[in-house]
C-alpha positions in Angstrom: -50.8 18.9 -39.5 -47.1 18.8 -39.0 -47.5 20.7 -35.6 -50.4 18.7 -34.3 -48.3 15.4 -34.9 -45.9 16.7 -33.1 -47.4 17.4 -30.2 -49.3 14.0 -30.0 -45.8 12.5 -30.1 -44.5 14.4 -27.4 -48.0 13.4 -25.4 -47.3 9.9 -26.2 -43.9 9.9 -25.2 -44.7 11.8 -21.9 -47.5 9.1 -20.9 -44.6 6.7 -21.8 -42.1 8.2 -19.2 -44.5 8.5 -16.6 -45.9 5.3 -17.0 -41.9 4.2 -16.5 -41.2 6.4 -13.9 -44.4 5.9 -11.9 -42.8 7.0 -8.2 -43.0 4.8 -5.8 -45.3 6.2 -2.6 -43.8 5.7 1.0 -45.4 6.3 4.5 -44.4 5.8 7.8 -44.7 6.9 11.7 -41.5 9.3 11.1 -40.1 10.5 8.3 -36.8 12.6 8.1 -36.0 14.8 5.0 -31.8 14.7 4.1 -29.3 15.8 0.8 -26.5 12.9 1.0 -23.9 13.4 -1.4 -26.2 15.7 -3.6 -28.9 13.1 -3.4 -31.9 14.1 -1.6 -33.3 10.8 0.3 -36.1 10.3 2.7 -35.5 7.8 6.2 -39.1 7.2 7.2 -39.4 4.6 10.3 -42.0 3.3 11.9 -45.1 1.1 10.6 -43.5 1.6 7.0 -45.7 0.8 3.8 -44.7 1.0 0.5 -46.5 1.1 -2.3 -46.4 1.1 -6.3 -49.3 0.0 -8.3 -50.4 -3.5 -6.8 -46.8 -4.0 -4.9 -46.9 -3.4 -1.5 -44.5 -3.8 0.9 -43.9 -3.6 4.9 -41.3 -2.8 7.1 -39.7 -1.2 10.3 -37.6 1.0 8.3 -36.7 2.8 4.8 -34.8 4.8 3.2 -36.3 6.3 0.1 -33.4 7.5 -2.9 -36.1 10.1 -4.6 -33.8 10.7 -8.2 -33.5 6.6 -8.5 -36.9 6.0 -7.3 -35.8 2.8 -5.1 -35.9 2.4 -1.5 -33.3 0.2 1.0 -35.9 -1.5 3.6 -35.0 -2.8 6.7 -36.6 -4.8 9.6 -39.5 -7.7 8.6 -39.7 -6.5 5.0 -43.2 -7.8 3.7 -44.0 -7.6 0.1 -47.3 -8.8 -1.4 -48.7 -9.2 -4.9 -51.9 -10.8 -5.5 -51.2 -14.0 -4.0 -47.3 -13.3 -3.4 -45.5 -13.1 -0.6 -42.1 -12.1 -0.3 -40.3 -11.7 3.0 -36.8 -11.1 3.6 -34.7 -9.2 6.9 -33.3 -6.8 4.6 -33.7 -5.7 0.7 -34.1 -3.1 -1.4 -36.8 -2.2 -4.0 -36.2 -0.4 -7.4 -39.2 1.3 -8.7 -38.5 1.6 -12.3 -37.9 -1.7 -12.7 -40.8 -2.8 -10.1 -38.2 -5.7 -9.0 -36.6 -6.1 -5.2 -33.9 -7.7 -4.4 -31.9 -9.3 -0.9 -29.0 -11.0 0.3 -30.2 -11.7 4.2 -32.4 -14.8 3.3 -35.8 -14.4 1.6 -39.0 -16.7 2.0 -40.8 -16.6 -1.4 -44.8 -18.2 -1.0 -47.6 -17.9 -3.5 -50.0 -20.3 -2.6 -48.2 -23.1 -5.1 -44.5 -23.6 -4.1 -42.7 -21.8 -1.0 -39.3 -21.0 -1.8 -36.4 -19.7 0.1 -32.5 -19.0 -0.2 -30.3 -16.8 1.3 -30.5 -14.0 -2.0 -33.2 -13.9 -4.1 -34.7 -10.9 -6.4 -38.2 -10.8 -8.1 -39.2 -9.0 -11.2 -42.9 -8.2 -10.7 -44.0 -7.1 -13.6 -42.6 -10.2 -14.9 -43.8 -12.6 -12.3 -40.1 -14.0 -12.2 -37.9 -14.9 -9.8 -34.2 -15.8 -9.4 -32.9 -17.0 -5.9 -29.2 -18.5 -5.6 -27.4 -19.6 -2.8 -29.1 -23.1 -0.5 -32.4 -22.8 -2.5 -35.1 -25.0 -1.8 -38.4 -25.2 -3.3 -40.8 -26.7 -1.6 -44.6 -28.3 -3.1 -47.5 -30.8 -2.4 -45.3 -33.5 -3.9 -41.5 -32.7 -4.0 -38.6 -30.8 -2.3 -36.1 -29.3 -4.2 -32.7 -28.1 -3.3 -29.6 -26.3 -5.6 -27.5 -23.4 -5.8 -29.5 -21.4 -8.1 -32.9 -21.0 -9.6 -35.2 -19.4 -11.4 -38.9 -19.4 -11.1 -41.1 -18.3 -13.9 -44.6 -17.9 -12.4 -46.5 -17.4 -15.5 -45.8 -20.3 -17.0 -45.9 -22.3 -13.5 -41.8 -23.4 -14.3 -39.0 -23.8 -12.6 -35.1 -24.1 -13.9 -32.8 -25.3 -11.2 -28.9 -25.4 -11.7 -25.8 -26.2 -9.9 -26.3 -29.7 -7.5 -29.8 -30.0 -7.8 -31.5 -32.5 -6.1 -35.1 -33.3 -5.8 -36.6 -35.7 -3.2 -40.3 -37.4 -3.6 -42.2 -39.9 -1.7 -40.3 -42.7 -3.7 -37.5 -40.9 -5.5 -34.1 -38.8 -5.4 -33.1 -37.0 -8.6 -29.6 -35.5 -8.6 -28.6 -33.6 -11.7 -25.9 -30.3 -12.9 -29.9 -28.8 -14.6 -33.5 -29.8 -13.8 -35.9 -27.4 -15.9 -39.0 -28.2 -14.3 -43.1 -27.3 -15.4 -44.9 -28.3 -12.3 -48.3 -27.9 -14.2 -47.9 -30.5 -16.7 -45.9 -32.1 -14.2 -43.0 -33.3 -16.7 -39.2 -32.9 -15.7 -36.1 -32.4 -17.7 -32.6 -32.8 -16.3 -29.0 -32.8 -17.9 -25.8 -33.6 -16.6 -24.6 -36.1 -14.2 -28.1 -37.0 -13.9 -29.0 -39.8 -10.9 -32.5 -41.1 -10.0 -32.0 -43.3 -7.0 -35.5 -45.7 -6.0 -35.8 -45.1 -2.5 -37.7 -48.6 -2.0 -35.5 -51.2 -4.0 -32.0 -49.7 -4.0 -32.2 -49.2 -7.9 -30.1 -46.3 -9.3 -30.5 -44.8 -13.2 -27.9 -42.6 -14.5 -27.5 -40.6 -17.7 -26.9 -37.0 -19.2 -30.2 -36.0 -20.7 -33.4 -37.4 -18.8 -36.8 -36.6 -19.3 -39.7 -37.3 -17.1 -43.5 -37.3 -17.7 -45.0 -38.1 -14.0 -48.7 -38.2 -15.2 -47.7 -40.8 -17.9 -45.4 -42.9 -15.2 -42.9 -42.7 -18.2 -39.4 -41.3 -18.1 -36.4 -41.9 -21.0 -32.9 -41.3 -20.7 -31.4 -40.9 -23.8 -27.7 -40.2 -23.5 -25.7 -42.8 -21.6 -28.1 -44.0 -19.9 -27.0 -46.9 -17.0 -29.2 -49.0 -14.1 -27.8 -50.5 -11.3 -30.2 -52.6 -9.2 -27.9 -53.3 -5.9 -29.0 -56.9 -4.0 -27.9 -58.2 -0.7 -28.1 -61.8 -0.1 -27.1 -63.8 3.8 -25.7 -67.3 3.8 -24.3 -69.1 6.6 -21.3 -71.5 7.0 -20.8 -74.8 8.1 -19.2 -72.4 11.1 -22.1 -70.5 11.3 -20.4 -67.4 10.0 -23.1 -65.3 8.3 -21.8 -63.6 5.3 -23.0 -60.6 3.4 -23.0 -60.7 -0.5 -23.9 -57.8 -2.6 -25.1 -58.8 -6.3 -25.4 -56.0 -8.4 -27.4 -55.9 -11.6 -26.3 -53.5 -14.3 -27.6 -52.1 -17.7 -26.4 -50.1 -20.1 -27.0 -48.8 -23.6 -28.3 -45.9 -26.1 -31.7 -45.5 -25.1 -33.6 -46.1 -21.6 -37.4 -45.8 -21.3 -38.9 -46.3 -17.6 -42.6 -47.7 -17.2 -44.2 -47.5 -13.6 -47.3 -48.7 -14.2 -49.5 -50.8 -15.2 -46.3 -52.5 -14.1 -42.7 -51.5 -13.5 -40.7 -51.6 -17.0 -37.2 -50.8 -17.9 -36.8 -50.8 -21.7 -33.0 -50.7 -22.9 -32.1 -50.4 -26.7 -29.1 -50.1 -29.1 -25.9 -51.4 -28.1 -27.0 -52.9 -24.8 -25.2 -54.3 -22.0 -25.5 -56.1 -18.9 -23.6 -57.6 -16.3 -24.7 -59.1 -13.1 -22.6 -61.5 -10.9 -21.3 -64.2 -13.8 -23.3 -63.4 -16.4 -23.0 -61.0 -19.0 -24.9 -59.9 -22.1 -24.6 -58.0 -25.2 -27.9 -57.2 -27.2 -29.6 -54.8 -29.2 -32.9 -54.6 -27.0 -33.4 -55.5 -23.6 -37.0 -55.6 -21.3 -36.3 -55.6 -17.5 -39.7 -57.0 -15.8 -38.9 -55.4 -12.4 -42.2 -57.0 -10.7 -41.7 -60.4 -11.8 -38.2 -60.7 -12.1 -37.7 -61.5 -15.3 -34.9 -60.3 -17.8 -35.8 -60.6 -21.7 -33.3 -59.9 -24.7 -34.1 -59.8 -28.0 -33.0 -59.7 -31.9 -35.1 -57.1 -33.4 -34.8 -57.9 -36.7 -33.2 -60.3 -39.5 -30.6 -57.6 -40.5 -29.2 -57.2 -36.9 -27.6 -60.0 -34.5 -28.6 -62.3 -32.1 -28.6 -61.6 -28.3 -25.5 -63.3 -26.8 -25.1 -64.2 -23.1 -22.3 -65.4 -21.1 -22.1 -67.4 -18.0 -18.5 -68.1 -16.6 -17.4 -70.2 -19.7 -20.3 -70.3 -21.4 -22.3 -68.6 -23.6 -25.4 -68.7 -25.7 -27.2 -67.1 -28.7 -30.5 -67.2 -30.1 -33.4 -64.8 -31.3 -34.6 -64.4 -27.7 -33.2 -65.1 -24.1 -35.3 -64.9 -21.0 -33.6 -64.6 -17.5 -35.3 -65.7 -14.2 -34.8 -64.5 -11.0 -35.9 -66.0 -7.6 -34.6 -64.6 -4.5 -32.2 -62.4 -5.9 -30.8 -65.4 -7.9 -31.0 -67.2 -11.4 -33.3 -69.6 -11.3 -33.9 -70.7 -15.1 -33.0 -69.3 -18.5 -34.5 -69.7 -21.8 -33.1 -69.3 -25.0 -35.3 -69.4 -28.2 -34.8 -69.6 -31.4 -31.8 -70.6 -33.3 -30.1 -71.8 -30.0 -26.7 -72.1 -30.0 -24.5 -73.1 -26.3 -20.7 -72.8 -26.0 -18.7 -73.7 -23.3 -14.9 -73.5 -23.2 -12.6 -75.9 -20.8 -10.8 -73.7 -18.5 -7.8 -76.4 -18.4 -8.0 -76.5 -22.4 -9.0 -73.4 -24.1 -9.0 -74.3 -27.6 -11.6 -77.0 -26.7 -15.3 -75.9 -27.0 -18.5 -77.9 -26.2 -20.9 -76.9 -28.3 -24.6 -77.7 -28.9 -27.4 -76.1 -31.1 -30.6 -76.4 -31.3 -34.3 -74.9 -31.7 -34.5 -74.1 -27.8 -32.6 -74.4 -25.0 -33.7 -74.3 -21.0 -31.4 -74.1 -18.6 -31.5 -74.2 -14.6 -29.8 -73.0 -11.7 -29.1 -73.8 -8.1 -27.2 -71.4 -6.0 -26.2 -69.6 -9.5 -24.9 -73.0 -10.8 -25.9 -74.2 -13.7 -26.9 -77.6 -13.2 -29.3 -78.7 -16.5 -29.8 -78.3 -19.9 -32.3 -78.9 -22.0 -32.2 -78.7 -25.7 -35.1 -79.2 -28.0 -35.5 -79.9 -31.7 -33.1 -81.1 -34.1 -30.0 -80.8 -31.4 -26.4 -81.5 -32.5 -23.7 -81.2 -30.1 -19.8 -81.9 -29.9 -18.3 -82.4 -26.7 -14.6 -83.2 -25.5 -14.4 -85.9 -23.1 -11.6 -86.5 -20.1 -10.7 -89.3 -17.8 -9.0 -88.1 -15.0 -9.0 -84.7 -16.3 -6.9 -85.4 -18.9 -8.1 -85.2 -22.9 -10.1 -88.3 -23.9 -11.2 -87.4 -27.3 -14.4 -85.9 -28.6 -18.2 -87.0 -29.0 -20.2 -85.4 -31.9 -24.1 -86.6 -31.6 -27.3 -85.8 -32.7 -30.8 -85.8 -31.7 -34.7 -84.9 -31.5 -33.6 -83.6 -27.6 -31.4 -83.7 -24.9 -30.2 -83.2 -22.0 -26.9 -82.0 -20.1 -26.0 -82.6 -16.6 -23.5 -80.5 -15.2 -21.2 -80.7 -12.0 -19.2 -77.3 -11.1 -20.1 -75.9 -14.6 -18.7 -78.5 -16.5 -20.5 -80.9 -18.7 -20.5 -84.3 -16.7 -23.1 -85.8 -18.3 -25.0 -86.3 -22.2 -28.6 -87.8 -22.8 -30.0 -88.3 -26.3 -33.9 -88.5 -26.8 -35.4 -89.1 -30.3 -32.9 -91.0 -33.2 -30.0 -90.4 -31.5 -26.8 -90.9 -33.3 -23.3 -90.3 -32.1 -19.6 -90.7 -33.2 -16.7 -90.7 -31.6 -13.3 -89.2 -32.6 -9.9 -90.5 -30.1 -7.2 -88.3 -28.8 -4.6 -88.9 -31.5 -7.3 -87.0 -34.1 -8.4 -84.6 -31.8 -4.9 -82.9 -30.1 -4.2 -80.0 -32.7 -7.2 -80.3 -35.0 -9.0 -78.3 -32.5 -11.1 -76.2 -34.9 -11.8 -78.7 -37.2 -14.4 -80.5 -34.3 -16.8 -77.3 -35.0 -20.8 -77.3 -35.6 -21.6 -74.8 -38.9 -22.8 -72.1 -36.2 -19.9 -71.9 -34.3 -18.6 -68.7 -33.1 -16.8 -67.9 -29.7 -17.2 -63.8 -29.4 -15.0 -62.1 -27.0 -15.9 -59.1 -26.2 -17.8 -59.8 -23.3 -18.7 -56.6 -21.3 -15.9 -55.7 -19.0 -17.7 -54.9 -15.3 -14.9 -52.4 -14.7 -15.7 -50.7 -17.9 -19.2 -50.0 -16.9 -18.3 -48.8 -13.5 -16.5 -46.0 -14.4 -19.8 -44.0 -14.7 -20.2 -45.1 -11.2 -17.3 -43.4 -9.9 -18.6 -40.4 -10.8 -21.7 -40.3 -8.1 -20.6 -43.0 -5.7 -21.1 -40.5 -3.3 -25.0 -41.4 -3.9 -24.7 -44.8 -3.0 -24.2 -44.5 0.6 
């Protein structure tokens, strides 16, 4: 018993080794027998083929190491597999671990992607490869170019490293790592990651994307950042044409992209945004990229209002909805528990203030020039003849409205039991804070534009 089990081990184990070491069979034109070294190796020229198993491979030239069971091959090396093709100037293939390898370029095609770089080795028992140095994949939808990667056939995936970059019909994605499964078509990239919109100049950075292109959805979920970058003509009473760029920029925890049914940028926790003079702080924000519309929210009782500034104002309430018309403000809506600040900029202890249910404002040229508060409206506002203090107004109201002239309050109309009182100079100077409605609060950490360009230093380069 003992004796028969040992010889089915040995069997087993022979089968093994052979099945390792099957040898790998070359044939040529020419072949010259030599002993280099000890080793005995085997130049055969000519029409070369190669073969092992379902690997075979073409050439001008090899040179077969019999002991190692590899072979150098040399002159338009050809290997196939199935539907692979591998071709290369130069390479060598080891048999016992059925993978070949090349530093003179290689061209890598198997009826899904071609890829080529100038080394590249493939395991084909594995169905892997692994290509470094200018690689660039290249499919039905996408190029892609880095400094290494690694293409897992099997499982129809490729991980890219080192200054990746991907180009699409629409899109440029730059990132340190994309780990890519072309099958189920989703992307995911870490590290100095970019997307720039080829079409409308809009740029998304982060650390950690990922992307789900049969969904149209992608989220960014470690410091994420957009920045939409506008150009906008005017001419002087000269006729000198000037140039202005207006840059729209988002920031916060959490990014979500939607690109259809309509294109949706979703920002949550800790938001900000800054474009031209205004500046928000919120914890969720919905960016309406069609219709050109911007809408903040408060998404529940427990966390705080969305606040906006605008040169010396600024505004809360439970939601505030931003227009844009030709790359400009047009209107902005504030609902909800309304509440307006403005602060002289002659007299900075000296706050207008109104509240109320709603509040609509409207712009010209990125002035504001109205307001328009609605339901049960109180307001304090400081008054000046000649620019110098004249006291202050309180008055309440059903509505009103607020004319302005170069952002400052020239003008107050009361609609519905109005009711006003008014307080002189002598009262005022000094007592400052004691002229304050019961919502009033003036927040100061506005977002800080060069704050939130620092992550733009980092891939400026992409902006050109």
């Amino acid at each position: 018993m003992i004796k028969n089990l040992s010889i089915f081990l040995l069997f087993g184990f022979v089968t093994v080794f052979a099945q390792e070491k099957e040898m790998i069979i070359v044939v040529g034109d020419s072949l010259i027998g030599k002993v280099v070294n000890g080793e005995s190796i085997r130049e055969v020229s000519g029409n070369v083929v190669l073969t092992q198993g379902n690997v075979k491979i073409t050439c001008r030239k090899a040179i077969q190491y019999l002991s190692r069971n590899d072979a150098e091959l040399i002159g338009d090396v050809v290997a196939t597999q199935d539907t692979l093709t591998i071709k290369t100037e130069r390479g060598f293939y080891f048999g016992n671990l059925r993978k070949t390898s090349s530093n003179s370029g290689v061209l890598l095609e198997d009826k899904k992607v071609i890829l080529t770089a100038k080394q590249g080795e493939y395991f084909f028992d594995e169905n892997k490869a692994i290509f470094q140095s200018d690689v660039k994949l290249y499919d039905t939808a996408s190029t892609l170019t880095s400094q290494k990667l690694t293409y897992l056939r099997n499982e129809d995936r490729v991980i890219a490293t080192v200054d990746v970059k991907i180009v699409d019909s629409v899109n440029t994605i730059y990132a340190d790592t994309v780990d890519h499964f072309r099958k189920r078509q989703v992307t995911i990239a870490s590290g100095n990651v970019v997307i720039k919109n080829n079409e409308n100049n809009t740029l998304v950075l982060g650390e950690h994307l990922e992307d789900y292109r049969q969904s149209k959805y992608t989220i960014i979920d470690k410091l994420p950042m957009l920045v939409q970058i506008d150009s906008s003509k005017s001419t002087d009473s000269l006729g000198i044409e000037t140039i202005r760029l207006d840059t729209l920029s988002i920031q916060s925890r959490v990014m979500e992209v939607y690109r259809e049914p309509e294109q949706k940028f979703i920002a949550t926790d800790s938001v900000k945004i800054i474009r031209d003079l205004f500046a928000s702080k919120n914890d969720l924000t919905i960016y309406l990229k069609d219709e050109e519309k911007i809408i903040t929210e408060k998404i529940s009782d427990e966390h705080n209002q969305p606040v906006l500034w605008y040169d010396n104002s600024q505004l809360t309430g439970d939601s505030i909805t931003i227009y844009i018309e030709d790359k400009k403000i047009r209107q902005l809506d504030v609902d909800g528990n309304a509440f307006m600040v403005s602060q002289n900029k002659n007299y900075e202890k000296r706050f207008d203030q109104s509240s109320a249910t709603a509040i609509k404002m409207f712009f010209d040229d990125n002035k504001i020039q109205r307001a328009d508060f609605f339901g049960n409206v109180y307001s304090i506002y400081y008054l000046y003849e000649e620019e110098q203090p004249n006291g202050v107004m309180k008055a309440n109201s059903l509505d009103a409205v607020i004319l302005f002239s170069d952002n400052e309050v020239s003008e107050v109309k009361l609609y519905g039991n109005p009711g006003s009182e008014y307080y002189p100079e002598q009262q005022v100077e000094g007592n400052e804070k004691t002229y304050q409605l019961p919502k009033f609060i003036f927040i100061n950490d506005r977002p800080d534009k060069l704050k939130m360009y620092e992550q733009l230093n980092r891939i400026k380069w992409q902006l050109h």
